[in-house]
C-alpha positions in Angstrom: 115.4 183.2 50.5 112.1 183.9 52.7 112.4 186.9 54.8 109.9 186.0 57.8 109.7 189.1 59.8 110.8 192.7 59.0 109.5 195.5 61.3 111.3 198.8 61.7 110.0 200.8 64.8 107.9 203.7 63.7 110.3 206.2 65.5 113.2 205.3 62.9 111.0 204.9 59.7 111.9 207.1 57.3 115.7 207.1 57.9 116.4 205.1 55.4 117.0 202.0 58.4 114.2 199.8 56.3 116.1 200.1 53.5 119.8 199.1 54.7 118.0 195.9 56.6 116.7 194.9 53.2 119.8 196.0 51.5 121.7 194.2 53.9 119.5 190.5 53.2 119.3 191.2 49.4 123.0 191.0 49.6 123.0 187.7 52.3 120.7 185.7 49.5 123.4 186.9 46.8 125.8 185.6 48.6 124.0 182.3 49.4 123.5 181.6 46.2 119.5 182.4 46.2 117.7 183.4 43.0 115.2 185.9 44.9 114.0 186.7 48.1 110.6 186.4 49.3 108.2 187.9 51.9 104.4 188.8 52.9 102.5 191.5 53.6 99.5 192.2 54.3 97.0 193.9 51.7 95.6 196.6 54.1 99.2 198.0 54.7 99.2 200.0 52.1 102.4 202.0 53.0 104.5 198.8 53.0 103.1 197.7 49.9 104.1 201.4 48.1 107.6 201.2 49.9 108.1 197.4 48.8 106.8 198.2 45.3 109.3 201.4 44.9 112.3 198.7 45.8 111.0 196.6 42.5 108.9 193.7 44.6 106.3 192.0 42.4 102.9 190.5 43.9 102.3 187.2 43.4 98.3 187.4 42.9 97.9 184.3 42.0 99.8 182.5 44.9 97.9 182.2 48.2 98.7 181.9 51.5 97.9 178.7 53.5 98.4 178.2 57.6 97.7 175.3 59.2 97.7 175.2 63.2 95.9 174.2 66.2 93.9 171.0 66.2 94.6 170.5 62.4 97.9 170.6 62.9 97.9 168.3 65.7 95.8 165.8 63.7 98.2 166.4 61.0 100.7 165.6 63.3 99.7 162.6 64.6 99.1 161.1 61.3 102.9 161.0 60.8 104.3 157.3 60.6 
C-alpha cells in the first residue's frame, strides 16, 4: 500500500497521534491483503526519518524518485493513441 500524505500538526506531535494514524493504515494494508506499506520522505527531515526508522521503516537507497509534470506531461499526454 502507498501512503501519499501523512502530516500531523506540530501542536499534537508528540502525543502519540502519528503513531495511531500509522497504526491505524498498517492495520488497513493487513486487512487488504498488502505485503507492506510504502511512503517518502524527504532526506532533510531528519526527525521524520528518526521517528519512521524507530517504527522499523527501511530506506530504499537504491530506488529513486521520478515526477513527471508540466509540459512533459502534456507531451506525454498527447502521445497517447
Amino acid at each position: 500500500m502507498f501512503l501519499e500524505d501523512l502530516f500531523v500538526r506540530e501542536a499534537f506531535r508528540g502525543l502519540k497521534v502519528g503513531k495511531g494514524l500509522m497504526a491505524a493504515v498498517a492495520s488497513i494494508a493487513q486487512r487488504e491483503g498488502c505485503h507492506a506499506l510504502r511512503w517518502e520522505v524527504l532526506a532533510w527531515n531528519r526527525a521524520a526519518v528518526k521517528w519512521y526508522e524507530s517504527l522499523g521503516a527501511e530506506f530504499l537507497d537504491d530506488w529513486r524518485l521520478a515526477i513527471l509534470k508540466d509540459e512533459e506531461l502534456r507531451r506525454l499526454a498527447e502521445s497517447a493513441p
